[in-house]
PANU-697259 format. One record per residue: residue number from 1; x, z, y of N, C-alpha, C, O, CB in turn. Coordinates in pm, whole numbers. Each point is the difference from the previous one (the first is absolute). Glycine has a CB too. Layout:
    k     nxx     nzz     nyy    caxx    cazz    cayy     cxx     czz     cyy     oxx     ozz     oyy    cbxx    cbzz    cbyy
  NUM       X       Z       Y       X       Z       Y       X       Z       Y       X       Z       Y       X       Z       Y
...
This chain:
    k     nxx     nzz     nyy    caxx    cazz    cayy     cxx     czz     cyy     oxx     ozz     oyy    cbxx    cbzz    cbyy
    1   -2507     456    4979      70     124      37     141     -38      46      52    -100     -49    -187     239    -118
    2     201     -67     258      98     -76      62      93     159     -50     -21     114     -41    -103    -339     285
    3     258     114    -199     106      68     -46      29     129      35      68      72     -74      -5    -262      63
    4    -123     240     155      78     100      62    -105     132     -73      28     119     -13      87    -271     282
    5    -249      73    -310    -105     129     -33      46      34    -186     -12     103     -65    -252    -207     275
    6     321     -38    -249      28      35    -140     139     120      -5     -26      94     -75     -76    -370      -6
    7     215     284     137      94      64      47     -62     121      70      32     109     -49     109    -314      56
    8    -212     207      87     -69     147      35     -62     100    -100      16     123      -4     -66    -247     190
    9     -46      21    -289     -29      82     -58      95      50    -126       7     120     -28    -214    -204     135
   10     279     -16    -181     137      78     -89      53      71      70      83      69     -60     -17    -218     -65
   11     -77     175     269     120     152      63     -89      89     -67      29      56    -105      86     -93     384
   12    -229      52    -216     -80     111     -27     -58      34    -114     -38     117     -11      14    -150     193
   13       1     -66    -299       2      33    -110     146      69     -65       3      57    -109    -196    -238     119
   14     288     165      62     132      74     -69      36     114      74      92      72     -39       5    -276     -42
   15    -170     232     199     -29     107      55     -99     145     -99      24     120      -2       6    -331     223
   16    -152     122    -299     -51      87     -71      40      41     -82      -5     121     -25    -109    -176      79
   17     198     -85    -163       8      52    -128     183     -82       5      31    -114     -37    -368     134    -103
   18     417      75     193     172     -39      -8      12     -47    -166     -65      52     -91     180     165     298
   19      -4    -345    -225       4      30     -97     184      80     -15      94       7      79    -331    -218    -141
   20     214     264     -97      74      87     -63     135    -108     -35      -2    -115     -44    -222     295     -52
   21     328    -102     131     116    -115     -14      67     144    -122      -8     123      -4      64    -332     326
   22       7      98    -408      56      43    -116     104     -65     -48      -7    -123      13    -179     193     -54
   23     299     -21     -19     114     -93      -4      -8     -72    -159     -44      93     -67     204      71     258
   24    -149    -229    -242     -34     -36    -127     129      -3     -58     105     -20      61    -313    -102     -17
   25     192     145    -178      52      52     -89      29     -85    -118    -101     -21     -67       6     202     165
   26     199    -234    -142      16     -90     -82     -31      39    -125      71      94     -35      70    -179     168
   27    -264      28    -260       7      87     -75       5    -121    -121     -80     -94      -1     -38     332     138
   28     232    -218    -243       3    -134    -111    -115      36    -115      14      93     -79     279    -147     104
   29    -416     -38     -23    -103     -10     -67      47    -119    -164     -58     -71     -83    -110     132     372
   30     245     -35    -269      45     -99    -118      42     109    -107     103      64      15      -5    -290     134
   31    -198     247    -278      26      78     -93     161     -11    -123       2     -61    -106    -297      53     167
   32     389      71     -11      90     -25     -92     -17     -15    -168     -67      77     -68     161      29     265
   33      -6    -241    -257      22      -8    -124      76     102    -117      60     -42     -99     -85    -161     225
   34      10     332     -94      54      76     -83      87     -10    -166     101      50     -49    -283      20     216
   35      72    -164    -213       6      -3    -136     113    -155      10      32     -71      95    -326     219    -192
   36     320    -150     -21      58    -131     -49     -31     -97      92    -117      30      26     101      22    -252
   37      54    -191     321     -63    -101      78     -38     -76     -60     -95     -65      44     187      87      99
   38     -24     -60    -297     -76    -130     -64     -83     100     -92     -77     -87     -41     269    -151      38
   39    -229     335     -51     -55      49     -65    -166     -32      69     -95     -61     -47     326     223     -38
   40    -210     -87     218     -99     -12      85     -78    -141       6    -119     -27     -21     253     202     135
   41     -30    -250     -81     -25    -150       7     -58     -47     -72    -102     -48      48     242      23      24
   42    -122       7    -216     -91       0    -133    -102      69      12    -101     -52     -49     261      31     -82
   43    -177     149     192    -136      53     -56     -86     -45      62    -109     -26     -50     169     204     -15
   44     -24    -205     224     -95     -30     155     -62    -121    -100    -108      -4     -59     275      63     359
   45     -29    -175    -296     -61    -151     -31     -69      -2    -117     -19    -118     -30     193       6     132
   46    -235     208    -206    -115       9    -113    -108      63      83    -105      10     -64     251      25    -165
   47    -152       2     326    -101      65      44     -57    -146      88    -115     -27      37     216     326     -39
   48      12    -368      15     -72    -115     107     -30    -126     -89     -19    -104      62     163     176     167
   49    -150     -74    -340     -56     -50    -108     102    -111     -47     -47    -103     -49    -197     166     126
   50     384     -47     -65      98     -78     -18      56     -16    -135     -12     101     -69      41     -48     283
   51      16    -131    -258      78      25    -148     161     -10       0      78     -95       6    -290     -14    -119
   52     230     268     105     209      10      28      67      -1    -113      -2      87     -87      11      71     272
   53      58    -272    -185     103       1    -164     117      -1      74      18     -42     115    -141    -112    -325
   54     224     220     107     119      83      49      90     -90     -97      -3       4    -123     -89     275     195
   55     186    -372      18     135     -37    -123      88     -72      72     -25     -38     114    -101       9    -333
   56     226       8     162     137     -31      27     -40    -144      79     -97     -76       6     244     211    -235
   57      26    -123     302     -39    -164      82      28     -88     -98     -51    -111      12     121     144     232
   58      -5     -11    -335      17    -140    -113    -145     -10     -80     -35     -82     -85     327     121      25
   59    -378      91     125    -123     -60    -139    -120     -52     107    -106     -44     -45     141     265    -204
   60     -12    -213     383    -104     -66      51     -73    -123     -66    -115       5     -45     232      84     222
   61     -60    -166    -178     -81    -155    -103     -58     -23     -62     -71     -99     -22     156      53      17
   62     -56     197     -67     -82      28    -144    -114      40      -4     -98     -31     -68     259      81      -9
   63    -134      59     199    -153      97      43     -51    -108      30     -76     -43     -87     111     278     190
   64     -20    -315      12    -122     -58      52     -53    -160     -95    -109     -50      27     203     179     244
   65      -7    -189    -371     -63     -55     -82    -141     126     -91    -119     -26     -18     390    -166      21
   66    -216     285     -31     -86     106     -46    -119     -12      33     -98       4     -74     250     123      77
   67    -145    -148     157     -94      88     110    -119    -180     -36    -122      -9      15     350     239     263
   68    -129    -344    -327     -59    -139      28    -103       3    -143    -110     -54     -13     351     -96     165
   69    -164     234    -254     -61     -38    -125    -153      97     -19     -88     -21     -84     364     -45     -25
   70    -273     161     203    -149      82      20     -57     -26      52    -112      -4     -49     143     130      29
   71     -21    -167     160    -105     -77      70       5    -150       6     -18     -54     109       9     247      16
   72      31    -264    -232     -48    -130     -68      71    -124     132     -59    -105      29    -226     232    -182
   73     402     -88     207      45     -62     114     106     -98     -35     102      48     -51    -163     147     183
   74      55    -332    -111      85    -121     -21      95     -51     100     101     -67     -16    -277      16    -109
   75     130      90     212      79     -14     139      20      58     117    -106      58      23      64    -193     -96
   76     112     153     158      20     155     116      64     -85     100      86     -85     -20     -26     334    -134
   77    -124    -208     287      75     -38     129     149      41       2       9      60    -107    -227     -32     228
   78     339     -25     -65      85      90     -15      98     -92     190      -5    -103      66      -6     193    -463
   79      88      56     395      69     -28     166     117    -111     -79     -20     -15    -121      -1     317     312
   80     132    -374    -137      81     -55       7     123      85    -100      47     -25    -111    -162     -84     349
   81     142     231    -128      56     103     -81       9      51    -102     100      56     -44    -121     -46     167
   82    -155     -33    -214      12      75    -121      -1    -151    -111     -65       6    -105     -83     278     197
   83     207    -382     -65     -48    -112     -51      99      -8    -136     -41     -55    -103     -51     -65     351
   84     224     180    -240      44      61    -113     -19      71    -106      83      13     -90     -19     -49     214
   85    -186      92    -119     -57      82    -116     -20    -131    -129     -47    -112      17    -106     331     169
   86     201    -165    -296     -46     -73    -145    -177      59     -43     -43      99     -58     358     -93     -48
   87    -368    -104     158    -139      23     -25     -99     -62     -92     -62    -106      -4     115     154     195
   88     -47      24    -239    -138     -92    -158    -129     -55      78    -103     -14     -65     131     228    -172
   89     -29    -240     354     -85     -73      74      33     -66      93     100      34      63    -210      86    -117
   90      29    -247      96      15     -47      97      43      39     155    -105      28      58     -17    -105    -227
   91     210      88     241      26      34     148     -25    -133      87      33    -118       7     153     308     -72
   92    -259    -102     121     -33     -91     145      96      69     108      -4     122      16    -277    -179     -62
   93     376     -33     127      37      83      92    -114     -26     121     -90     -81      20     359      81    -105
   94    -208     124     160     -85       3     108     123     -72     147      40      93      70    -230     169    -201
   95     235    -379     168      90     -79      82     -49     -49      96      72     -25      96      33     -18    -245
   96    -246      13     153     -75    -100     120    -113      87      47     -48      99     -55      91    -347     -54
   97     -68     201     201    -117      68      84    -111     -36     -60     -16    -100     -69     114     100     277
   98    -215     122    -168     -91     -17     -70    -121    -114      16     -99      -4     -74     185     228      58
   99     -57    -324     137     -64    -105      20      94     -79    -117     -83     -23     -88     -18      53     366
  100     179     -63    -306      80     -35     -84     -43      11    -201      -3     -73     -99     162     151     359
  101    -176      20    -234     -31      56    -150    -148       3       2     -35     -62    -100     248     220      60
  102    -325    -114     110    -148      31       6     -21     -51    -134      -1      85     -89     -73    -105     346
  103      56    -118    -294     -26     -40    -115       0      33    -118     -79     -33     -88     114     -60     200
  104      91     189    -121       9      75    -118      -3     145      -2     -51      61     -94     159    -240      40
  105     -52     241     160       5     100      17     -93     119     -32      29      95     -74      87    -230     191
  106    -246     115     -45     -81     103     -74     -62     -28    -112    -102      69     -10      71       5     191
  107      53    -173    -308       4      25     -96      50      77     -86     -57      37    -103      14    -167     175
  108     179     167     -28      97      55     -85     -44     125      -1     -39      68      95     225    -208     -56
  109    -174     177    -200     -39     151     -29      91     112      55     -27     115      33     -68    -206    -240
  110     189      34     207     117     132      10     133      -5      87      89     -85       1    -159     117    -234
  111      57      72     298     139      21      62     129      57      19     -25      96      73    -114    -140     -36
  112     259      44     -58      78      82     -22      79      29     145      54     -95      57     -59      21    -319
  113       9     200     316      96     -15     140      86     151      -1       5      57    -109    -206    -228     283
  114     249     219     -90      69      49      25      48     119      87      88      -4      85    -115    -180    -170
  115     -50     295      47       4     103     108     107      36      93     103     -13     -66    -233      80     -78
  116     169     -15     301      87      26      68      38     146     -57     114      31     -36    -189    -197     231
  117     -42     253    -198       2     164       3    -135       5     -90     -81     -84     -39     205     168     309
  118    -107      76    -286    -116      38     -70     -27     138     106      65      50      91      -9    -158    -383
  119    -163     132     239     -36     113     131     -72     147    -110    -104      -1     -66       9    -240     326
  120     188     344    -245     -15      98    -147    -149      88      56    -107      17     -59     435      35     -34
  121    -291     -18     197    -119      93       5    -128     -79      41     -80      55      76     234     143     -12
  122    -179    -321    -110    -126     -64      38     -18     -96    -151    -110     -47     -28     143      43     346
  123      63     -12    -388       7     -63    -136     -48    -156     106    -118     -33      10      34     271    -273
  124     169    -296     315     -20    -149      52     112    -102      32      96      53      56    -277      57      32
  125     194    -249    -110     124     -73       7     -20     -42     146    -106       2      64     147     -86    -324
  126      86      45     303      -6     -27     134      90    -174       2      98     -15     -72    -104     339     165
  127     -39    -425     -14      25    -112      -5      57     -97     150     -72      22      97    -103      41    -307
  128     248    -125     228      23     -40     121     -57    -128     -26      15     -28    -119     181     167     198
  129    -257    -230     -13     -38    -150     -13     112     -39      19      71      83      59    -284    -113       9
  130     283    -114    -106      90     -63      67     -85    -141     -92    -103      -8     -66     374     204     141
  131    -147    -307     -27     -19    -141     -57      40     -12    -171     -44     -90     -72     108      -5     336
  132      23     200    -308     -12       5    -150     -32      57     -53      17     -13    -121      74     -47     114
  133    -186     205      80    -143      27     -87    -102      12     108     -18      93      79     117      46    -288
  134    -172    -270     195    -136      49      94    -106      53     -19     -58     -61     -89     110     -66     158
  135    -154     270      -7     -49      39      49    -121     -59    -121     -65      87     -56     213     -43     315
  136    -168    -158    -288    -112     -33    -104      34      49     -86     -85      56     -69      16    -228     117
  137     241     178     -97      16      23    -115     -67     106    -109     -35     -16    -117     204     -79     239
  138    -172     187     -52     -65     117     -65    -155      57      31     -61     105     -24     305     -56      24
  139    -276    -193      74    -152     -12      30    -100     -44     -77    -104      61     -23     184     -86     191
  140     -50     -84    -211     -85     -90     -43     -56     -28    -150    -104     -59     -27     215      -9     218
  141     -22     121    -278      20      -2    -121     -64     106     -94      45     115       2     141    -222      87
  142    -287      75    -168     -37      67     -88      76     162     -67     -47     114      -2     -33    -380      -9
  143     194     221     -33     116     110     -55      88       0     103       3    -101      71      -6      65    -317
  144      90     147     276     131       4      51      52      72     -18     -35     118       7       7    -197     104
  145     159      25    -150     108     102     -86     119      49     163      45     -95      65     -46     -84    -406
  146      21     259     365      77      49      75     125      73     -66     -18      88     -84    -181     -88     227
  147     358     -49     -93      70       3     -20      60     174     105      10      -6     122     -42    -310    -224
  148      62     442      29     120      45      59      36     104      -3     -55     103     -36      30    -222     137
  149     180      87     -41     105      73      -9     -10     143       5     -69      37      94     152    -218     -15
  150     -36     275    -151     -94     131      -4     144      85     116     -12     120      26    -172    -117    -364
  151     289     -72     385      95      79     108     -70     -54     139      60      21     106     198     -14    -256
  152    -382     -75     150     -46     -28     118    -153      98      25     -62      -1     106     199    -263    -130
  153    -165     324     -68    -115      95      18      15      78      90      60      99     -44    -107    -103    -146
  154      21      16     314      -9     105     130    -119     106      20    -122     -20      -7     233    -173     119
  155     -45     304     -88     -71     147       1    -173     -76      67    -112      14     -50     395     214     128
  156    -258    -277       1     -94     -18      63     -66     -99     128     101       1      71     -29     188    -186
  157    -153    -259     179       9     -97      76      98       9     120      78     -88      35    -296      56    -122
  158     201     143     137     107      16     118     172     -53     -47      70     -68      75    -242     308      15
  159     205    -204    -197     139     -61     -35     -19    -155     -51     105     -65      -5     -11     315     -67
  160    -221    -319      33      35    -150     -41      -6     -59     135      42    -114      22    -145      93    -270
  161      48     102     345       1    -102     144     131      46      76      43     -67      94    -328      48     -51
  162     339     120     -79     175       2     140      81     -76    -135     122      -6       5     -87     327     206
  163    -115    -385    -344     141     -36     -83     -12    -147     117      82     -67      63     -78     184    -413
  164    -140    -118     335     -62    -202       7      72      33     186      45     -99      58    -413       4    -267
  165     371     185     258       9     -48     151     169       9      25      52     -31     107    -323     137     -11
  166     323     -74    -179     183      15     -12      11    -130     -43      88     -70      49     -14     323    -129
  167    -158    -304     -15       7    -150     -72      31     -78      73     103     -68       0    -246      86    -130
  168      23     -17     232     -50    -113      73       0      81     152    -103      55      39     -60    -199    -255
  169     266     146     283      45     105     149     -46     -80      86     -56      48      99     275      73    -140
  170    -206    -278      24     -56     -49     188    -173     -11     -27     -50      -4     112     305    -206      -8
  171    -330     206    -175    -130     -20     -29     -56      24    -124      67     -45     -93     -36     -88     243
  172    -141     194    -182     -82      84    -122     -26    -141     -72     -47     -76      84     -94     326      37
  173     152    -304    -229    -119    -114     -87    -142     -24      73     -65      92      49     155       4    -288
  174    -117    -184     240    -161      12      29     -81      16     -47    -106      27      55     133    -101      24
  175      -3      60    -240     -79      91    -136      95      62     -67     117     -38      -9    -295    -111     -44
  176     109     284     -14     107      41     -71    -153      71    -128     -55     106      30     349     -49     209
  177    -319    -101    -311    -117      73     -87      73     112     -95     110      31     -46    -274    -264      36
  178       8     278      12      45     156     -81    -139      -3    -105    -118       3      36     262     183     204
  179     -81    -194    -401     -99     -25     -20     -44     127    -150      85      48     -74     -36    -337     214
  180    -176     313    -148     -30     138     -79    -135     -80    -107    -122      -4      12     190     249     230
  181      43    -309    -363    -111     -16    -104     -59    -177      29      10     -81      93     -92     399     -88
  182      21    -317    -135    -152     -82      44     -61      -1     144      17      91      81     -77     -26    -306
  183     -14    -179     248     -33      28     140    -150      73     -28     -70     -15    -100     220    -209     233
  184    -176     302     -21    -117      67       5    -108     -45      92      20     -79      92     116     246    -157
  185    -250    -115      36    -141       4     178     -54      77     -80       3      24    -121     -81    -263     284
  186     -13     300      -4     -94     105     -21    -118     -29      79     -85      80      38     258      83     -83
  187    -167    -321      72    -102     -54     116    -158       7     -45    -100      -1      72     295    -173       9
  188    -182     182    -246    -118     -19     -71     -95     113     -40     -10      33    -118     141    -206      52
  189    -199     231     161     -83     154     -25     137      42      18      -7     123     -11    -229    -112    -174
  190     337     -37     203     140     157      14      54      47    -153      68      98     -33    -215      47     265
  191      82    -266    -321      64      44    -142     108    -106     -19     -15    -112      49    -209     218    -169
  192     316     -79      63     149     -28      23      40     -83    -156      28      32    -115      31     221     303
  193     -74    -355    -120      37    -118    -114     111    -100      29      -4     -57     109    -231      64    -164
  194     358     -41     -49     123     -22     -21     -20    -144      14    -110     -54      13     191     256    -153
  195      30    -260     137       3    -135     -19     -88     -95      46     -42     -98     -61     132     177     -92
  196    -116     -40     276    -154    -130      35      94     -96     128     -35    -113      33    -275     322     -53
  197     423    -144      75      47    -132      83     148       3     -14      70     -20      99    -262      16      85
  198     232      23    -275     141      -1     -42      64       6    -189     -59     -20    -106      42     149     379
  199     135     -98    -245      18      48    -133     -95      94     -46     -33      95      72     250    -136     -40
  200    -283      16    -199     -61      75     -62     119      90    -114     -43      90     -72    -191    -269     127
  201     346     151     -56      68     130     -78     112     -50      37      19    -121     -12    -148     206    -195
  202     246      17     269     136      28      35      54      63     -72     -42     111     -34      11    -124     206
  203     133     -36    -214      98      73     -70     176     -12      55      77     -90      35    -274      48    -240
  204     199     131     193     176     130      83      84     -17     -83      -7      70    -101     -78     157     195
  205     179    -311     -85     135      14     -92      84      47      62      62     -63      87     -85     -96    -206
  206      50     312      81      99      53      39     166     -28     -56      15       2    -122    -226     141     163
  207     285    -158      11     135     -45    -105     102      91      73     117       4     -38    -161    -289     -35
């Protein structure tokens, strides 16, 4: 079919049936956080099967030795950054690439990293990759304890991305994860089982 008959016939098909021009209408589908934002935040992230403990920044260390002495954990990946924590367990930092580390790396039960934002009306942490927390970090590991700041909880995704794009003005991250719970699938009959390619239990330290 040649060009001039494909073009003949779209005239005359828009001859039959014109289409309807309409001006569109901006409409914000993003349900406002009414209530409390960390209130919210807590409730979303129990619904996404998370575990949120609430405490001071001087008691972080404590919680997550806590978090080490329940789930039977001796040692934890951890970024560069958090390598200061007084920990009743072993820290592995996380410093070298993962051709570098492979060897040990997905052994390690546990990880400790570091949320950017929290996201209230979806109960989810939000993460930038960089070189001192990578992208495995909160992948690979049996447990992961997530670290954060409860003045970084944002109403909602639209505000953690103009925070991340004010952040970062000449270019977006090339990962930035957002993450809700244990990992999930529903590949299996469509019944929805936790922990089969990721962390099997997350836990939220809010401080």
């Amino acid at each position: 079919m040649s060009k001039a008959t494909i073009l003949r016939d779209i005239s005359n098909a828009l001859k039959q049936n014109p289409l309807s021009v309409e001006k569109a209408h901006y409409t914000d589908i993003i349900i406002p956080v009414e209530q409390d934002p960390i209130a919210e935040y807590k409730r979303l992230q129990a619904l996404n099967r998370a575990v949120v403990i609430e405490c001071s920044k001087e008691e972080i260390a404590s919680k997550i030795n806590e978090v080490a002495t329940k789930e039977n954990i001796t040692e934890t990946l951890i970024p560069q950054s958090l390598m200061h924590l007084d920990l009743s367990i072993q820290k592995v930092c996380y410093d070298k690439t993962m051709e570098e580390m492979k060897d040990i790396l997905f052994e390690i039960p546990c990880s400790v990293v570091e949320a950017d934002y929290g996201v209230a009306n979806l109960g989810i942490t939000s993460m930038v990759s960089s070189s001192n927390q990578p992208r495995l970090a909160s992948l690979i590991t049996r447990c992961c304890v997530i670290l954060l700041d409860k003045n970084k909880i944002k109403p909602n995704m639209s505000a953690v991305l103009c925070d991340v794009k004010a952040k970062y003005p000449q270019a977006l991250p090339s990962n930035i994860l957002f993450i809700a719970g244990p990992s999930r699938t529903a590949d299996i009959e469509l019944q929805v089982v936790f922990g089969v390619h990721g962390p099997q239990v997350v836990y939220v330290v809010l401080y």
